[in-house]
TINUNU-689432 format. One record per residue: residue number from 1; residue in one letter; z, x, y of N, C-alpha, C, O in turn. Coordinates in steps of 0.2 Angstrom, whole numbers, plus 5000, padded with zeros to 4 digits. Layout:
N
r nr: NUM, rest: a, n.Z: Z, n.X: X, n.Y: Y, ca.Z: Z, ca.X: X, ca.Y: Y, c.Z: Z, c.X: X, c.Y: Y, o.Z: Z, o.X: X, o.Y: Y;
...
! end
This chain:
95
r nr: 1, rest: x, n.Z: 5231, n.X: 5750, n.Y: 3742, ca.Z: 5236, ca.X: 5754, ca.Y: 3741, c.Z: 5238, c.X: 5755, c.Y: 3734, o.Z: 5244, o.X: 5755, o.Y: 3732;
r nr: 2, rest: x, n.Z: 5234, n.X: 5754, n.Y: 3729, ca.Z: 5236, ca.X: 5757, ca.Y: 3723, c.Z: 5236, c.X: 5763, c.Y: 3721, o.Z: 5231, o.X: 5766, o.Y: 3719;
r nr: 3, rest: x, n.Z: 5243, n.X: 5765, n.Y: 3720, ca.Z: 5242, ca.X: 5774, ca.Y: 3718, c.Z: 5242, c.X: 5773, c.Y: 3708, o.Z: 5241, o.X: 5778, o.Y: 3705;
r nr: 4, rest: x, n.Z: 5242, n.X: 5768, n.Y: 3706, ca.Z: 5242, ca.X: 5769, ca.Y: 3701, c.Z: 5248, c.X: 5773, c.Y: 3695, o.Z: 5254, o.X: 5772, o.Y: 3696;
r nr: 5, rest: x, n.Z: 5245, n.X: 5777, n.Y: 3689, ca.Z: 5250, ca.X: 5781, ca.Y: 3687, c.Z: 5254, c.X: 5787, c.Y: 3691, o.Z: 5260, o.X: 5788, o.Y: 3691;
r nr: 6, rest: x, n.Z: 5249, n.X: 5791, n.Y: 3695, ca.Z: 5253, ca.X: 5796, ca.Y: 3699, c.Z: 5258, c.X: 5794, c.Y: 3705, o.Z: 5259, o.X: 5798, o.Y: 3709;
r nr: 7, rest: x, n.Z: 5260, n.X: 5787, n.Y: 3706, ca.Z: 5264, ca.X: 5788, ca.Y: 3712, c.Z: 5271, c.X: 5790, c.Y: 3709, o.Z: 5275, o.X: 5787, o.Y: 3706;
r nr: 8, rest: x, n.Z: 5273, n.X: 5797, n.Y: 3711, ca.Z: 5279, ca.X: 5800, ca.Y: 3710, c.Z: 5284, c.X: 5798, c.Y: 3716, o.Z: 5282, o.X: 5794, o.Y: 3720;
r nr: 9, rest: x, n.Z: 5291, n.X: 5800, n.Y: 3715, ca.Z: 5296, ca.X: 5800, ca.Y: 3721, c.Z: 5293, c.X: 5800, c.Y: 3725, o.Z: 5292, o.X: 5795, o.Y: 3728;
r nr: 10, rest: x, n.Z: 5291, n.X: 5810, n.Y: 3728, ca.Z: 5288, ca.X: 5809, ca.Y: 3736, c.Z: 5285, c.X: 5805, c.Y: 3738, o.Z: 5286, o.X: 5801, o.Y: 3742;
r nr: 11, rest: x, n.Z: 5275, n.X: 5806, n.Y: 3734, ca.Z: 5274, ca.X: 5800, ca.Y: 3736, c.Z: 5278, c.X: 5793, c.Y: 3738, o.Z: 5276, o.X: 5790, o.Y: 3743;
r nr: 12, rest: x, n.Z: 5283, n.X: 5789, n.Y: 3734, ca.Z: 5284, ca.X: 5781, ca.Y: 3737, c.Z: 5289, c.X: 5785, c.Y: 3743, o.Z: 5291, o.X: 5781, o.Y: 3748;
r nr: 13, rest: x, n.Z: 5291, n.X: 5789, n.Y: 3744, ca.Z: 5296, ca.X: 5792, ca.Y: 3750, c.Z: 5291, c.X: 5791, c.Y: 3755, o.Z: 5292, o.X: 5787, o.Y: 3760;
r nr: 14, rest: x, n.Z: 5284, n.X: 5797, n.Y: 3754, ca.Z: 5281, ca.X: 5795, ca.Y: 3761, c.Z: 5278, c.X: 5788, c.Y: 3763, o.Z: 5277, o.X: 5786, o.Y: 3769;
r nr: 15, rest: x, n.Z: 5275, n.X: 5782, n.Y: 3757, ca.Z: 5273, ca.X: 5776, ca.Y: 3756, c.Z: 5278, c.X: 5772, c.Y: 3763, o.Z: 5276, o.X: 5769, o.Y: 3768;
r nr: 16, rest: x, n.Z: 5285, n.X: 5774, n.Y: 3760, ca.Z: 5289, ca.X: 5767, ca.Y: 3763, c.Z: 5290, c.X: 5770, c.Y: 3768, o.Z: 5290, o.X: 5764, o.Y: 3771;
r nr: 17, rest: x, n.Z: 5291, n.X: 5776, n.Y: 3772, ca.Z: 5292, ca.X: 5780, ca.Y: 3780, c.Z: 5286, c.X: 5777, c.Y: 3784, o.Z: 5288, o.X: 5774, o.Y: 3789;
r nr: 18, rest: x, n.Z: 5280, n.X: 5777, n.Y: 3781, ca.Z: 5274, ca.X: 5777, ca.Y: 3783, c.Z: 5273, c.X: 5766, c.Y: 3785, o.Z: 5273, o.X: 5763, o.Y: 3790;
r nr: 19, rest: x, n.Z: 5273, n.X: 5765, n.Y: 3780, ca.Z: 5278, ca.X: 5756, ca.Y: 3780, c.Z: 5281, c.X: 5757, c.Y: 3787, o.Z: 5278, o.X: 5756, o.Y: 3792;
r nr: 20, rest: x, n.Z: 5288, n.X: 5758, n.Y: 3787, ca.Z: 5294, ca.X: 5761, ca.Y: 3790, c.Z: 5292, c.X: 5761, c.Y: 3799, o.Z: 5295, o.X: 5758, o.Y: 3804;
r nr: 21, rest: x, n.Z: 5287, n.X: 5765, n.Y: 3797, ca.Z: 5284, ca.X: 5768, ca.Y: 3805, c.Z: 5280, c.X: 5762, c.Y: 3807, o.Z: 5282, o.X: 5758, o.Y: 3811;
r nr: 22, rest: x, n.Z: 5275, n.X: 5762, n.Y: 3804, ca.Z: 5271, ca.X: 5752, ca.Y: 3805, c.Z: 5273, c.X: 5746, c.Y: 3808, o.Z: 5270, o.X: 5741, o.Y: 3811;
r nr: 23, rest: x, n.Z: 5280, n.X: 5747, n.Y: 3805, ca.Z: 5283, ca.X: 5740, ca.Y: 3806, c.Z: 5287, c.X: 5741, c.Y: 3813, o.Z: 5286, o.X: 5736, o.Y: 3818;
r nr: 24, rest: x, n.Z: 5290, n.X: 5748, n.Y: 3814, ca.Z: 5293, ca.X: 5748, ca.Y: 3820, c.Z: 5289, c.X: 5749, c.Y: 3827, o.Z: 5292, o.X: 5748, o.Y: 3832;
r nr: 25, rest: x, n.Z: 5279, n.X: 5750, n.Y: 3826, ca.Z: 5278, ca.X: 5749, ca.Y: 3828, c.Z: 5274, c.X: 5743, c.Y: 3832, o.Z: 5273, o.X: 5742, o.Y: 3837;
r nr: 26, rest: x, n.Z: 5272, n.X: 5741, n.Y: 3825, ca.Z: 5273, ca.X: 5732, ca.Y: 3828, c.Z: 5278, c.X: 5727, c.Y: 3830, o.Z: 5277, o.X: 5722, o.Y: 3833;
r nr: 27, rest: x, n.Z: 5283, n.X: 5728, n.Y: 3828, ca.Z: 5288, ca.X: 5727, ca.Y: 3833, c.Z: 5287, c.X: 5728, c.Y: 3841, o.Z: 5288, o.X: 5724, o.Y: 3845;
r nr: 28, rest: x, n.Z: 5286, n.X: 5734, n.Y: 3843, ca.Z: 5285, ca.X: 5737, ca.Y: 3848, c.Z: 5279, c.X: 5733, c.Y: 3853, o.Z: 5278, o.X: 5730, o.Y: 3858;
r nr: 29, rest: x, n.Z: 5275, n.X: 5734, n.Y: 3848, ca.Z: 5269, ca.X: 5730, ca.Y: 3852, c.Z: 5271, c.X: 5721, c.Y: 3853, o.Z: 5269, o.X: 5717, o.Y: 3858;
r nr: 30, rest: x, n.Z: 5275, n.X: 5719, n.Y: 3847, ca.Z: 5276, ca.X: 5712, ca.Y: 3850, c.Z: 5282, c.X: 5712, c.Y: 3856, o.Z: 5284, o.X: 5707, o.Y: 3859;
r nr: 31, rest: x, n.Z: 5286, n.X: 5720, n.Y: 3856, ca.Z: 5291, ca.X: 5717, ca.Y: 3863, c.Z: 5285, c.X: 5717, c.Y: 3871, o.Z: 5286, o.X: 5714, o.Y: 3876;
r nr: 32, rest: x, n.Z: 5281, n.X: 5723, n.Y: 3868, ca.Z: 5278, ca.X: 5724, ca.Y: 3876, c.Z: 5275, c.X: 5718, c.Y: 3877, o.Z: 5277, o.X: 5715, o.Y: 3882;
r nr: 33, rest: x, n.Z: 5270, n.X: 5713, n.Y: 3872, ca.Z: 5266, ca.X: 5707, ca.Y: 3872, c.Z: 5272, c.X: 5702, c.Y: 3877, o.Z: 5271, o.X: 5701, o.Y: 3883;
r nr: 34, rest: x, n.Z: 5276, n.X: 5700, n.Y: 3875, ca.Z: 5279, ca.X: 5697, ca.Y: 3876, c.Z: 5282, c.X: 5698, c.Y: 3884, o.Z: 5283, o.X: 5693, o.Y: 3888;
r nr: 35, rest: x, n.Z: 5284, n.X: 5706, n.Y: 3885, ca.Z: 5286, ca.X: 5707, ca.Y: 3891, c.Z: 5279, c.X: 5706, c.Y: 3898, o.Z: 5279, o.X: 5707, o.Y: 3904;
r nr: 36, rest: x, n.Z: 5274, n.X: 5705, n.Y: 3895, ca.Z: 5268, ca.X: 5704, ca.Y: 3900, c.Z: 5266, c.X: 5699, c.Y: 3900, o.Z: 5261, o.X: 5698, o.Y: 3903;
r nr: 37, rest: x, n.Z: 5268, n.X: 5694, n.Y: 3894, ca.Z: 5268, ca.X: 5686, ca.Y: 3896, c.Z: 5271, c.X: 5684, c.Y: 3900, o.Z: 5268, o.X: 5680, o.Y: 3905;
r nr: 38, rest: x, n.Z: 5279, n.X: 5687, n.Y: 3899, ca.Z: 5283, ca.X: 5683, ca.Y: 3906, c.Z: 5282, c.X: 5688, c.Y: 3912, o.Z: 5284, o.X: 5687, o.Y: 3918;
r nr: 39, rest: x, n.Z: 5280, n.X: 5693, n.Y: 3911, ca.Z: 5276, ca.X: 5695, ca.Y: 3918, c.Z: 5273, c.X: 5691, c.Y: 3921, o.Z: 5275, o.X: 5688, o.Y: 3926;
r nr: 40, rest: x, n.Z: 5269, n.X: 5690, n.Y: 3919, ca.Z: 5261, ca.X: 5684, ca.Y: 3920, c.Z: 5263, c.X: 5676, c.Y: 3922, o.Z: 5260, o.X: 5672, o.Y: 3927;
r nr: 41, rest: x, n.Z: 5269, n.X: 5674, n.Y: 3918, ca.Z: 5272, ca.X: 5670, ca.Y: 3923, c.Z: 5275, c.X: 5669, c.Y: 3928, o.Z: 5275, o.X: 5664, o.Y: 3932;
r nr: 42, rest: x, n.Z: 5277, n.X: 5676, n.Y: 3931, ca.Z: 5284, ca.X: 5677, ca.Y: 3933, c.Z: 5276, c.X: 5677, c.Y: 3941, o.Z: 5276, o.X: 5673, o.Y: 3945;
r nr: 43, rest: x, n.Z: 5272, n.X: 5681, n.Y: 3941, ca.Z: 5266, ca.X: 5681, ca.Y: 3943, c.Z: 5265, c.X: 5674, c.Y: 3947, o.Z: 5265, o.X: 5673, o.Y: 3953;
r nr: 44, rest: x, n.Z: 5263, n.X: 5671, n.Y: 3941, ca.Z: 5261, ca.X: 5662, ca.Y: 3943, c.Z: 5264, c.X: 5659, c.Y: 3947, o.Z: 5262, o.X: 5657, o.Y: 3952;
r nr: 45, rest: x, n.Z: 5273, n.X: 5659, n.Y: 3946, ca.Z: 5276, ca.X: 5656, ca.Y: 3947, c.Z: 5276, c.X: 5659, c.Y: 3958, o.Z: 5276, o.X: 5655, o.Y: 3964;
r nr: 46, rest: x, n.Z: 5276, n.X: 5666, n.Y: 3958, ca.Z: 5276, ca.X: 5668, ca.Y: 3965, c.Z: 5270, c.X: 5666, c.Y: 3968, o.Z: 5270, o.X: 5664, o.Y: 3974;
r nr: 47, rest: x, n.Z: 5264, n.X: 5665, n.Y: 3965, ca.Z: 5260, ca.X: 5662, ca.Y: 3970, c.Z: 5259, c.X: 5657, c.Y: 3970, o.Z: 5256, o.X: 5655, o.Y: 3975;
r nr: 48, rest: x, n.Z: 5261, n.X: 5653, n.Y: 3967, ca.Z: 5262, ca.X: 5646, ca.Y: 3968, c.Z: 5268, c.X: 5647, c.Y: 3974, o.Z: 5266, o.X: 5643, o.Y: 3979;
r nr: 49, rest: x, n.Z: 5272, n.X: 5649, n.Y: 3975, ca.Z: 5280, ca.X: 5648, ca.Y: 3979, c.Z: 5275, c.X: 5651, c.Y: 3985, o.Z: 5277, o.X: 5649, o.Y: 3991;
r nr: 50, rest: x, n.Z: 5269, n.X: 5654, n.Y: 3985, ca.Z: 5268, ca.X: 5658, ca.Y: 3992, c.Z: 5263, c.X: 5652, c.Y: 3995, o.Z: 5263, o.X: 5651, o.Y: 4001;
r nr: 51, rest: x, n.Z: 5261, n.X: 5649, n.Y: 3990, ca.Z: 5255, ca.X: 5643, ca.Y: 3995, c.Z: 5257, c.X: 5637, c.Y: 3993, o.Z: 5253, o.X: 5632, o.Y: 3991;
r nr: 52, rest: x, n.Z: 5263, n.X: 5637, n.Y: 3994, ca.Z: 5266, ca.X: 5629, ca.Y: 3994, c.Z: 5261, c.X: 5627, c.Y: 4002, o.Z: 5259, o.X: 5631, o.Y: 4006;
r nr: 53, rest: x, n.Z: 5261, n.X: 5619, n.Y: 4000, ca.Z: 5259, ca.X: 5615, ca.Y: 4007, c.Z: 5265, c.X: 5613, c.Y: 4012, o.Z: 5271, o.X: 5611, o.Y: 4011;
r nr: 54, rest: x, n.Z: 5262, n.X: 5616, n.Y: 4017, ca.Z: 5267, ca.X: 5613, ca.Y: 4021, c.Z: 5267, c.X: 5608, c.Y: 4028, o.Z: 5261, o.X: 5608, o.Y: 4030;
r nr: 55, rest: x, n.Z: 5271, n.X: 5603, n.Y: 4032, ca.Z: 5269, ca.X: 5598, ca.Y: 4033, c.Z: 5265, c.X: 5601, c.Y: 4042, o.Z: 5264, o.X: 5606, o.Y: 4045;
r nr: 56, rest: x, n.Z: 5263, n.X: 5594, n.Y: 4042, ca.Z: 5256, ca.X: 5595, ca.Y: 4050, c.Z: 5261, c.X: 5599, c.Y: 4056, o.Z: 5259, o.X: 5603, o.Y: 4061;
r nr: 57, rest: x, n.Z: 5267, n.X: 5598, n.Y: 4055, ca.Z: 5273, ca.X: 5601, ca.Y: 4059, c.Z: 5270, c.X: 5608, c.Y: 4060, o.Z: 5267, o.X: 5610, o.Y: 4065;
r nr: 58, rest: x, n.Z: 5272, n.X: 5612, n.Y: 4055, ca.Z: 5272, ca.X: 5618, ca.Y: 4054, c.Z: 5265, c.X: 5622, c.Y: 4054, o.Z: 5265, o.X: 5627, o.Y: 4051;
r nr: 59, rest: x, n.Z: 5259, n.X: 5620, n.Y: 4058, ca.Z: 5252, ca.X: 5622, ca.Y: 4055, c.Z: 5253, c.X: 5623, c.Y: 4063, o.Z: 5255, o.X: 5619, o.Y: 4067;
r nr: 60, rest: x, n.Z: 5251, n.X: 5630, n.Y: 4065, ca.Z: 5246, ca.X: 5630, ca.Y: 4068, c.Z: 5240, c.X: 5630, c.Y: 4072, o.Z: 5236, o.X: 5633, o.Y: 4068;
r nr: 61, rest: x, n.Z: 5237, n.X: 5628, n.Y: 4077, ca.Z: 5230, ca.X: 5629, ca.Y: 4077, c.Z: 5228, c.X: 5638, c.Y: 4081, o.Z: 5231, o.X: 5641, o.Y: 4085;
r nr: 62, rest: x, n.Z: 5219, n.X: 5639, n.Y: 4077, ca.Z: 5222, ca.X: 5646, ca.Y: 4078, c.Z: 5215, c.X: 5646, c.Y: 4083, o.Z: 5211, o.X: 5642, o.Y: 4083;
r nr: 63, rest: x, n.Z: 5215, n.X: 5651, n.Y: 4089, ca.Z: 5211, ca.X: 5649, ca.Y: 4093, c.Z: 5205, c.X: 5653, c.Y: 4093, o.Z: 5201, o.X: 5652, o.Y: 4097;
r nr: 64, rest: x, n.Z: 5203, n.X: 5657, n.Y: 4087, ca.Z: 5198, ca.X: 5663, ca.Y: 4086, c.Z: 5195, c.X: 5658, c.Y: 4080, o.Z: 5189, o.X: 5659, o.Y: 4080;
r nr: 65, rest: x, n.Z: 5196, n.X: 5652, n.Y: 4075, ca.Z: 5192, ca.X: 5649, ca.Y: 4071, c.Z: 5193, c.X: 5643, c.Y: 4070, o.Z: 5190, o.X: 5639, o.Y: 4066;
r nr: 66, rest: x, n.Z: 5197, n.X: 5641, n.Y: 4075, ca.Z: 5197, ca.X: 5634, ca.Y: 4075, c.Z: 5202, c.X: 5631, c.Y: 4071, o.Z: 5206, o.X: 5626, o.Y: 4072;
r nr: 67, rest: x, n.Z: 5203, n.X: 5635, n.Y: 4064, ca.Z: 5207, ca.X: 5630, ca.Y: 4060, c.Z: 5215, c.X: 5632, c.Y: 4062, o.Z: 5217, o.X: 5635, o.Y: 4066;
r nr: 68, rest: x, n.Z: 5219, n.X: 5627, n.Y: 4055, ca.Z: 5223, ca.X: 5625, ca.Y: 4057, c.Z: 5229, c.X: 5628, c.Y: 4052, o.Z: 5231, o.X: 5623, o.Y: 4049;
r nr: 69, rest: x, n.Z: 5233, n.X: 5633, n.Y: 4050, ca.Z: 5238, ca.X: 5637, ca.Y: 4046, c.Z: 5244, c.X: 5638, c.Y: 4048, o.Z: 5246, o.X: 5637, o.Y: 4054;
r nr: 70, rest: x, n.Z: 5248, n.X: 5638, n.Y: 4042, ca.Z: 5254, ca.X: 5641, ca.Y: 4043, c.Z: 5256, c.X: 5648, c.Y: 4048, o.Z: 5251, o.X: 5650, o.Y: 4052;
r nr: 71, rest: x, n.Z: 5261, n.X: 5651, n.Y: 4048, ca.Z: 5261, ca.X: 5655, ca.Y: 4054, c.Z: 5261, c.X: 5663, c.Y: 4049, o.Z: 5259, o.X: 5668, o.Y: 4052;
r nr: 72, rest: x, n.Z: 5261, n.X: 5662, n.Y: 4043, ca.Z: 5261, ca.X: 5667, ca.Y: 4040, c.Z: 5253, c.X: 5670, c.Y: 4036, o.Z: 5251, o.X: 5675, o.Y: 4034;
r nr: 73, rest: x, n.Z: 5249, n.X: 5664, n.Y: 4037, ca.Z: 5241, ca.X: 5666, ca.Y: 4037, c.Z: 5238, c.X: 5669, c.Y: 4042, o.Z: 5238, o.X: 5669, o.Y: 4048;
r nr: 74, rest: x, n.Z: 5234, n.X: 5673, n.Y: 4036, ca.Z: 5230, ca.X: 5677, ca.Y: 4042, c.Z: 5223, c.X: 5674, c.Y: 4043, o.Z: 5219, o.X: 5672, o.Y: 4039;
r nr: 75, rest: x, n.Z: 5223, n.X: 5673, n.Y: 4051, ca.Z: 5214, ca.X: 5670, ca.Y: 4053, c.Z: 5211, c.X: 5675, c.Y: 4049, o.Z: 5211, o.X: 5681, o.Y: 4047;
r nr: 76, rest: x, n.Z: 5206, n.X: 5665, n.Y: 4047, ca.Z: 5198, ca.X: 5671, ca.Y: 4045, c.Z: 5195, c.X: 5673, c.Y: 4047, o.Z: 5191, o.X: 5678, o.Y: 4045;
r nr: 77, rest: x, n.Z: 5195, n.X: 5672, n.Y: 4053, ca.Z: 5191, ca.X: 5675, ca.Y: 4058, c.Z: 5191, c.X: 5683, c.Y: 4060, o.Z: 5186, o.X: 5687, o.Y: 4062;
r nr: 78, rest: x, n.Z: 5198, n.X: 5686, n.Y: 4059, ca.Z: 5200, ca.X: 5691, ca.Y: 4062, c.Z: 5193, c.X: 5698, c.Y: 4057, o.Z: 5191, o.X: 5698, o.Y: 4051;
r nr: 79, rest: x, n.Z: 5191, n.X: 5701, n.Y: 4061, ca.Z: 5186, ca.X: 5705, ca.Y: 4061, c.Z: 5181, c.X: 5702, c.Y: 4058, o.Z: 5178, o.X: 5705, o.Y: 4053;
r nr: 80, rest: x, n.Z: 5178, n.X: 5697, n.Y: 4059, ca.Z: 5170, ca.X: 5695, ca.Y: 4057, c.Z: 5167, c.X: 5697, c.Y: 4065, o.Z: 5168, o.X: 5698, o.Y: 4071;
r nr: 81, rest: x, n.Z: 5161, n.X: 5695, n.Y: 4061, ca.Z: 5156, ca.X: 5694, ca.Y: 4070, c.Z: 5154, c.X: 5687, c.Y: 4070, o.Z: 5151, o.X: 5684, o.Y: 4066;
r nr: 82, rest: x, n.Z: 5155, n.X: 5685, n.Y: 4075, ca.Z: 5152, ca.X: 5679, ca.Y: 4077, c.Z: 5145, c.X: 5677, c.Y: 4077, o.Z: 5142, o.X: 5682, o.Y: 4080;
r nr: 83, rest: x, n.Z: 5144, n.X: 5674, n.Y: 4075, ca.Z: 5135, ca.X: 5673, ca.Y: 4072, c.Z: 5132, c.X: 5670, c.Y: 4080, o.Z: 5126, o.X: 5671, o.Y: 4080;
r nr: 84, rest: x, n.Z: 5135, n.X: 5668, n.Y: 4085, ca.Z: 5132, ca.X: 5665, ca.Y: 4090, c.Z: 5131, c.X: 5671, c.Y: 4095, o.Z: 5125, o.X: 5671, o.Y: 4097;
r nr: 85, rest: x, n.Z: 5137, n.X: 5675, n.Y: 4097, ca.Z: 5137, ca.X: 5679, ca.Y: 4102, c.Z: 5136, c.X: 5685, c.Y: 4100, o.Z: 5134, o.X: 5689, o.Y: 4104;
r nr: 86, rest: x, n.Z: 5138, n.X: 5687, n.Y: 4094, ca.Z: 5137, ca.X: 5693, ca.Y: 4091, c.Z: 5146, c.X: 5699, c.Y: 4094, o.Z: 5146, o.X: 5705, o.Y: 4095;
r nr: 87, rest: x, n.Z: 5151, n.X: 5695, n.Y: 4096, ca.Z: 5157, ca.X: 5698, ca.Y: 4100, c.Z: 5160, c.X: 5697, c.Y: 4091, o.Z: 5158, o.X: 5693, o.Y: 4088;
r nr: 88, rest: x, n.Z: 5167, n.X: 5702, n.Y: 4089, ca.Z: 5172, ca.X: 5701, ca.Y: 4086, c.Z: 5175, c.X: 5696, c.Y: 4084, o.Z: 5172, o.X: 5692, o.Y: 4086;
r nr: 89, rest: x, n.Z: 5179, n.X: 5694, n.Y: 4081, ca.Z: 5186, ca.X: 5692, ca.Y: 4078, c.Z: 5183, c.X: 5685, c.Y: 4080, o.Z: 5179, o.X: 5689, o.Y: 4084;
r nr: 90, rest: x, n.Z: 5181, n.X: 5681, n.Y: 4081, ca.Z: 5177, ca.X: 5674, ca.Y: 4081, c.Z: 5173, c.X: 5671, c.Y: 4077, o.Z: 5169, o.X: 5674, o.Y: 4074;
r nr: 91, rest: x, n.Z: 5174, n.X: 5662, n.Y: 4078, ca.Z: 5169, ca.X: 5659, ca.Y: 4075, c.Z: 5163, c.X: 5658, c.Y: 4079, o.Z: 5163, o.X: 5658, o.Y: 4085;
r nr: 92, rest: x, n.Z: 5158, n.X: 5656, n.Y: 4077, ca.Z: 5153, ca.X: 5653, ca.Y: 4079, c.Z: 5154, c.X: 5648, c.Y: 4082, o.Z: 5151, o.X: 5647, o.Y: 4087;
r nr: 93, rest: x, n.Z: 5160, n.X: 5642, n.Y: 4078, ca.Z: 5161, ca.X: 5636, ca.Y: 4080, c.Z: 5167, c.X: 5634, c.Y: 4085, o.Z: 5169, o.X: 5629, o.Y: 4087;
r nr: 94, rest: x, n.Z: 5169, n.X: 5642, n.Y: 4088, ca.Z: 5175, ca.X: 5640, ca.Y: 4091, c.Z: 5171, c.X: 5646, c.Y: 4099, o.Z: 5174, o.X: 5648, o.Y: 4104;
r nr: 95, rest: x, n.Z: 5166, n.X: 5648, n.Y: 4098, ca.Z: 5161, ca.X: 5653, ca.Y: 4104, c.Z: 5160, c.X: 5649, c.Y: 4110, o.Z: 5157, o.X: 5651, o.Y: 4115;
! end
């Protein structure tokens, strides 16, 4: 940016606007940054709260895969085909 001899009034007028505008808008991009970091945590922090472990009490056993979940898991099994019999929503290992 050297204007050298010719930089008059308007030019450093439009100079420092143009400045002016750059700075407000890196400003801008460092609030949005910032707001989708703690997005991203805020993120983290609910998936982790969703698969907390919980004790052998509270599991389930599920009768289409055998295994063993909370009550808010969905079977894996729900809409496969079973490899054995070739029927729905089952394991192989529970056919």
């Amino acid at each position: 940016m050297s204007e050298g001899g010719t930089l008059g009034l308007s030019k450093a007028i439009e100079i420092a606007r143009a400045h002016e505008t750059t700075q407000a808008q890196l400003s801008t991009m460092a609030d949005v940054s910032k707001d989708m970091k703690i997005k991203q945590e805020i993120d983290t922090l609910e998936k982790r709260k969703q698969y907390q472990p919980v004790c052998a009490s509270q599991l389930r056993q599920y009768y289409f895969c055998g295994g063993q979940y909370d009550q808010n898991h969905k079977c894996p099994a729900k809409g496969k085909i079973c490899s054995s019999c070739g029927r729905t929503n089952h394991c192989a290992q529970v056919c």
